[in-house]
C-alpha positions as CSV (number, residue, x, y, z in Angstrom):
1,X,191.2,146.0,80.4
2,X,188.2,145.7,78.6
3,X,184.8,147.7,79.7
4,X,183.4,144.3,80.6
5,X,186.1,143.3,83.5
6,X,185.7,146.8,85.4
7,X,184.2,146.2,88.5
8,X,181.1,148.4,88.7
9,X,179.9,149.9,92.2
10,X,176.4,150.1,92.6
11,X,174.7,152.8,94.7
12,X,171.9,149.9,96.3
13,X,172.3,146.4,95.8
14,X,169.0,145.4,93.0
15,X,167.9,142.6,96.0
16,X,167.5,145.5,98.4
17,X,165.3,147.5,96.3
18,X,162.8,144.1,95.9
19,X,163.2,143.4,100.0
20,X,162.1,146.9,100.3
21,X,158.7,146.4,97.9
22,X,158.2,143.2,99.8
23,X,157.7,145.1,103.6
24,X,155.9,147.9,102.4
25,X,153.5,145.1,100.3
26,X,153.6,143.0,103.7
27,X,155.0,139.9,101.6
28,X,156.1,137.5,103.1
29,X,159.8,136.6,102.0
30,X,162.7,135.0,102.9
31,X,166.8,136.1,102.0
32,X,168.9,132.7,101.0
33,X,172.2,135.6,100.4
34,X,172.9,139.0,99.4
35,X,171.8,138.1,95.6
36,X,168.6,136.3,96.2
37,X,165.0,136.6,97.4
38,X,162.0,134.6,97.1
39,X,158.7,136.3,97.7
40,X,155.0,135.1,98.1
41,X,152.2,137.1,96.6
42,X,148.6,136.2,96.1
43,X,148.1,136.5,92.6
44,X,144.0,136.6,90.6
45,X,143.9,132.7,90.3
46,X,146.7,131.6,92.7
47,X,149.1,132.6,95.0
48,X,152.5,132.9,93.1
49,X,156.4,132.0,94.4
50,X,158.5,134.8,92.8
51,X,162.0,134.5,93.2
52,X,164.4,137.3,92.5
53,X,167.9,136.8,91.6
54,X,171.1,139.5,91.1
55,X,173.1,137.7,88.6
56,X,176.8,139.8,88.9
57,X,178.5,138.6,85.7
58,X,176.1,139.1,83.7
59,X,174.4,142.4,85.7
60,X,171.2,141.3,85.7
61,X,168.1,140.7,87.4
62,X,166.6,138.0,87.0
63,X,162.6,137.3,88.5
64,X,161.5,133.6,88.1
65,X,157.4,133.2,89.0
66,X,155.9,130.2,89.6
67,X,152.3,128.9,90.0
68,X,151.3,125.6,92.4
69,X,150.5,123.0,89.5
70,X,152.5,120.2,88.7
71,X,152.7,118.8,85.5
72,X,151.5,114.9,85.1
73,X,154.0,113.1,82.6
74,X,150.5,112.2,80.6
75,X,150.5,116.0,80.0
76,X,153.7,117.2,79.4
77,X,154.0,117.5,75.7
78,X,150.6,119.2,75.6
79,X,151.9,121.6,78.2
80,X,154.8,122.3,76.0
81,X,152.4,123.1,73.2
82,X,150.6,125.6,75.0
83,X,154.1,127.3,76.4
84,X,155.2,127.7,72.7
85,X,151.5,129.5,72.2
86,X,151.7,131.3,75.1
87,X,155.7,132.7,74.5
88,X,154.3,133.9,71.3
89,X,151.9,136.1,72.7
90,X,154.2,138.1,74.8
91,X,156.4,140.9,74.3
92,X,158.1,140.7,77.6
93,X,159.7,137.3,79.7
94,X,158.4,133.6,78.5
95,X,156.8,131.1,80.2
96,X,159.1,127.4,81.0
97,X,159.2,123.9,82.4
98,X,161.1,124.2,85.5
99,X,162.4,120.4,84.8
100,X,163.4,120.2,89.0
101,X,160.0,120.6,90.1
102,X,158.0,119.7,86.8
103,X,156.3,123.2,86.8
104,X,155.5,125.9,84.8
105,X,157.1,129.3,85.5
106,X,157.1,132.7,84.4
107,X,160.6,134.8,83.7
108,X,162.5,137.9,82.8
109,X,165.6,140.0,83.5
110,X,166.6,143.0,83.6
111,X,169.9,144.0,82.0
112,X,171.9,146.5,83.6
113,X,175.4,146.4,82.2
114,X,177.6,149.1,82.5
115,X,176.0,149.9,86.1
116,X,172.6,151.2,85.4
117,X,171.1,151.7,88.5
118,X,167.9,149.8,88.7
119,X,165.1,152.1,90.2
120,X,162.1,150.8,92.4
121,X,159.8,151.7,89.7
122,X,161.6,149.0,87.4
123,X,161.4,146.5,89.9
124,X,157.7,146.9,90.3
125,X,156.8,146.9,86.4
126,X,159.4,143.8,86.4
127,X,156.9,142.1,89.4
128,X,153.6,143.1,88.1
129,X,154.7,141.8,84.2
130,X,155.3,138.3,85.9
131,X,151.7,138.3,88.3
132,X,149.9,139.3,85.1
133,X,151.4,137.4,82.8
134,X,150.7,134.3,85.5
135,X,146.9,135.6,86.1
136,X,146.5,135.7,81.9
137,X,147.6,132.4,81.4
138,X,146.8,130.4,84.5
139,X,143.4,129.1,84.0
140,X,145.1,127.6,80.4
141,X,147.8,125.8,82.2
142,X,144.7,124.3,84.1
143,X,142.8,123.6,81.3
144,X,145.3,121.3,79.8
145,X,146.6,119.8,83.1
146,X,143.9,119.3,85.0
147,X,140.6,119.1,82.4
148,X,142.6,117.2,79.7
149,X,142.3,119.7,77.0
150,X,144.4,120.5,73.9
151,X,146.8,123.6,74.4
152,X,144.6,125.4,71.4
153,X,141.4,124.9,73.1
154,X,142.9,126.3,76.6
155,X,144.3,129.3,74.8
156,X,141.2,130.5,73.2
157,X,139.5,130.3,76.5
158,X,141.3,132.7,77.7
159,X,142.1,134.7,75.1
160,X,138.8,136.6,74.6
161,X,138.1,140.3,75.9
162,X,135.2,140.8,77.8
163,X,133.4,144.4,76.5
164,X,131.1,146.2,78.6
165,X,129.6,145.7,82.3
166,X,127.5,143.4,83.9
């Protein structure tokens, strides 16, 4: 038997840990099984959908976010354009089509073969890296979609540091 067929107990399920965040936060969510939850947290620019998902073979956690803005067919290739930007900005998790719902959504997992233990503090810097990377980018995603821009001209909008204080 190879290390990769042992069947690992786990001292709390990963879903429990993100249920947990959820009632002290006061999101609301809602449990489809043992292995999923969707949550709904307002966000800088939007409210977000974030779903979580426990992913057994491959011990992982997965967190899909996603932001209210459809994509119009007229601007799906430049949407595409400014993904590919985006993605190369980050260090962490990538932005995607989500091709069911033709929207734009953030994710990530987290690996934790051999039974890692996921700890709350985890699952929290796993949340926040999706609502940030969301709140970064958002106002791009709008750019092109709903002010017909090109994907470079979004990006540097919202690209720039602001320095100082008003």
């Amino acid at each position: 038997m190879s290390l990769i067929e042992m069947e690992i107990e786990r001292a709390m399920h990963p879903v429990d840990i993100i249920e947990h965040i959820a009632g002290i936060n006061d999101w609301s969510f809602e449990r489809a099984d043992a292995d999923e939850i969707s949550i709904s947290i307002r966000g800088g620019w939007s409210d977000y959908h974030v779903s979580f998902s426990w992913m057994e073979d491959l011990e992982s956690l997965h967190i899909a976010c996603a932001f209210d803005l459809k994509i119009p067919e007229a601007r799906r290739v430049e949407v595409k354009q400014l993904i590919s930007k985006v993605n190369e900005q980050l260090w962490i998790g990538h932005f995607d089509i989500w091709n069911k719902e033709n929207m734009v959504l953030f994710r990530n997992s987290h690996l934790l073969s051999g039974g890692a233990e996921v700890t709350p503090q985890q699952c929290e810097a796993l949340l926040h890296s999706a609502v940030e990377s969301c709140d970064q980018y958002y106002q791009a995603f709008q750019f092109v979609v709903w002010a017909g821009k090109p994907a470079d001209e979004a990006l540097s909008h919202v690209m720039f540091e602001t320095v100082g204080e008003a």
